[in-house]
matplotlib code that plots the C-alpha trace (Angstrom):
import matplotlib.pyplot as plt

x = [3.2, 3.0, 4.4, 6.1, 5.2, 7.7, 9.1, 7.3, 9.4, 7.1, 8.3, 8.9, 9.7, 13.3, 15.5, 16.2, 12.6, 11.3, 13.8, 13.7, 9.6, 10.9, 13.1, 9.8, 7.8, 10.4, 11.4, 7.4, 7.5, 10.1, 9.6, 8.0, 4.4, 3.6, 2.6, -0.6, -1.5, -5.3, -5.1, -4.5, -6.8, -6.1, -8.9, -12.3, -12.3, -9.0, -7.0, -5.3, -1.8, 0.0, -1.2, -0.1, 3.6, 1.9, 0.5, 3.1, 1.0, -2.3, 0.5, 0.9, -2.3, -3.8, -0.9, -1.8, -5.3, -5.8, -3.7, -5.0, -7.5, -11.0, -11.0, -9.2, -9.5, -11.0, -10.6, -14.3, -13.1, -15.8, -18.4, -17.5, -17.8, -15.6, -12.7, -12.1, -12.0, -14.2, -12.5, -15.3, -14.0, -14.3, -14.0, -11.1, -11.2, -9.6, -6.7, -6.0, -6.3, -3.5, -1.1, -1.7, -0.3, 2.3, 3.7, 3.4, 5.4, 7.4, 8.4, 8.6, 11.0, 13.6, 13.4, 14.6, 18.6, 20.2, 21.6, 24.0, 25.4, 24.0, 21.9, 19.0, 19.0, 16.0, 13.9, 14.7, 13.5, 10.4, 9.5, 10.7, 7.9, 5.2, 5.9, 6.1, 2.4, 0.8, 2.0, 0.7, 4.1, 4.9, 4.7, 2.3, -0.4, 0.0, -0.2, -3.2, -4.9, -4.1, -5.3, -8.9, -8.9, -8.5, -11.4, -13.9, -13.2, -14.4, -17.0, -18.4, -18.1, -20.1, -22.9, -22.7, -22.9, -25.5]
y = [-35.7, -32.1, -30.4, -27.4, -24.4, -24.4, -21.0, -19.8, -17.4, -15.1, -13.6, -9.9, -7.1, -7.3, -4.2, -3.7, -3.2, -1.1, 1.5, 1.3, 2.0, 4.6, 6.1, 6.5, 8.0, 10.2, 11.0, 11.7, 13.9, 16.7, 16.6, 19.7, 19.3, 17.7, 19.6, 17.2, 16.6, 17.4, 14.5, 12.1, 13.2, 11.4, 9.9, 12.4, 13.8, 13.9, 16.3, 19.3, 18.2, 20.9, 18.9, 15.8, 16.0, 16.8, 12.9, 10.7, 7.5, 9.3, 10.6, 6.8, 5.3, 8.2, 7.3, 3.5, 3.7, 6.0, 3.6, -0.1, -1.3, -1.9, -5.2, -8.0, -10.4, -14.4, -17.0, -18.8, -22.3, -23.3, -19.9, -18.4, -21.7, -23.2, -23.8, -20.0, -18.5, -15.8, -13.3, -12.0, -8.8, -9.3, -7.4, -7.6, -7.2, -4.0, -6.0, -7.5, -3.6, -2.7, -5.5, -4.9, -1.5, -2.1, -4.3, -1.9, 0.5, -1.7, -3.0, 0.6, 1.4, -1.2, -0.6, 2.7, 3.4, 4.1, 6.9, 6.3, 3.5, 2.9, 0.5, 3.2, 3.6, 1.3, 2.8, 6.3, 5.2, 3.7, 7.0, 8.8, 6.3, 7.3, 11.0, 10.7, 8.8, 11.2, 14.1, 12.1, 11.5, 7.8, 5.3, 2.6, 5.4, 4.1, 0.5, 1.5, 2.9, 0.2, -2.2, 0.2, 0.0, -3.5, -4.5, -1.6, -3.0, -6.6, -5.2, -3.5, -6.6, -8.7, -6.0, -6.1, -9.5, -10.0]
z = [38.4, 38.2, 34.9, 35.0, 32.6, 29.7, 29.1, 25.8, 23.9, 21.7, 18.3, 19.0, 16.7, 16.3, 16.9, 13.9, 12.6, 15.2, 14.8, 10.4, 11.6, 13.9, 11.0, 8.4, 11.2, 11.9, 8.2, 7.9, 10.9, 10.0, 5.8, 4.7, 3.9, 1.4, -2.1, -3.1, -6.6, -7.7, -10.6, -8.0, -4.6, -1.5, 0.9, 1.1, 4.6, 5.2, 6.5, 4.9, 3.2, 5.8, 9.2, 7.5, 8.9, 12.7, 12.9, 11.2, 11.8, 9.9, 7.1, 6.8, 6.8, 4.6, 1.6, 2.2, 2.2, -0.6, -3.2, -2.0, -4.5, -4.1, -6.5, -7.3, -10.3, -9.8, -12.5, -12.5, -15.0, -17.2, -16.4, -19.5, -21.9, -24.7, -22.2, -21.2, -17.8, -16.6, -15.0, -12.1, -9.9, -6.5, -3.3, -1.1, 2.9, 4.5, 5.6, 2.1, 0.8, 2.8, 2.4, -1.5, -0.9, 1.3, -1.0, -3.8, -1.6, -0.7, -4.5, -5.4, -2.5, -3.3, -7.1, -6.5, -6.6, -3.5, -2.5, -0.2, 2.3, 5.9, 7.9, 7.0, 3.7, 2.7, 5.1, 3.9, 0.2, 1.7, 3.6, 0.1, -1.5, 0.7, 0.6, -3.3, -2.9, -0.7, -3.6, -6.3, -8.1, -7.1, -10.2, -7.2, -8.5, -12.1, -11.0, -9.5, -12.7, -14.3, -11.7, -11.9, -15.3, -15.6, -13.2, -14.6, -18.1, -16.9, -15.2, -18.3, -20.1, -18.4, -18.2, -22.0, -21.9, -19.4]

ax = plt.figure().add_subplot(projection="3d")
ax.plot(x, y, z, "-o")
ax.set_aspect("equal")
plt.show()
């Protein structure tokens, strides 16, 4: 008995998506350039705020990349003694960096009042958002600091400790 090949249907990007992706990149494309804050540097080595609206995709990755964390915090039970939980930093994988700051964005974009009514509207406030990160002025920097200072301060800890 020969089978025949069932007809798989693969998830694709709906329509919708695509063009609220198209929209940022495009929103990223035509802004002026951006007016970066020296308080809050970007990536080393990376190019000059004025040829960030020439490559929409490196405008993107640039604002991700330069507020995903480098740490997150593990509960070890029973390291610390008397029934407390250690809290030990550790290291979190590229991809795990940038869904951390994609959902800040992303939290940060839809806690922001709209504007207007339209199918585009939530991807204009995302774009918004990652302009607003690139120029050092978005509150996902603040998260960020506090994130850093978290994971230092438990770092110094258990060097004092130690």
């Amino acid at each position: 008995m020969q089978m025949k090949p069932s007809c798989i249907q693969y998830p694709s990007i709906a329509n919708s998506e695509s063009q609220n992706m198209a929209f940022i990149l495009n929103f990223l494309r035509t802004s002026p350039p951006p007016q970066t804050n020296p308080d809050r540097p970007l990536l080393p080595g990376s190019p000059p705020a004025y040829a960030l609206p020439l490559n929409p995709v490196l405008y993107l990755t640039l604002a991700i990349d330069s507020i995903a964390p480098l740490l997150r915090i593990r509960s070890q039970k029973g390291a610390a003694g008397g029934g407390t939980a250690l809290q030990i930093p550790v290291p979190l994988g590229l991809r795990q960096r940038r869904r951390t700051a994609i959902t800040w964005i992303l939290d940060a974009a839809s806690k922001k009042k709209s504007r207007g009514s339209g199918k585009n509207q939530f991807a204009q406030r995302v774009a918004e958002e990652i302009i607003s990160v690139v120029e050092g002025r978005s509150g996902v920097w603040d998260k960020r600091g506090a994130r850093a200072n978290l994971m230092f301060g438990q770092k110094r800890r258990r060097i004092q400790a130690s």
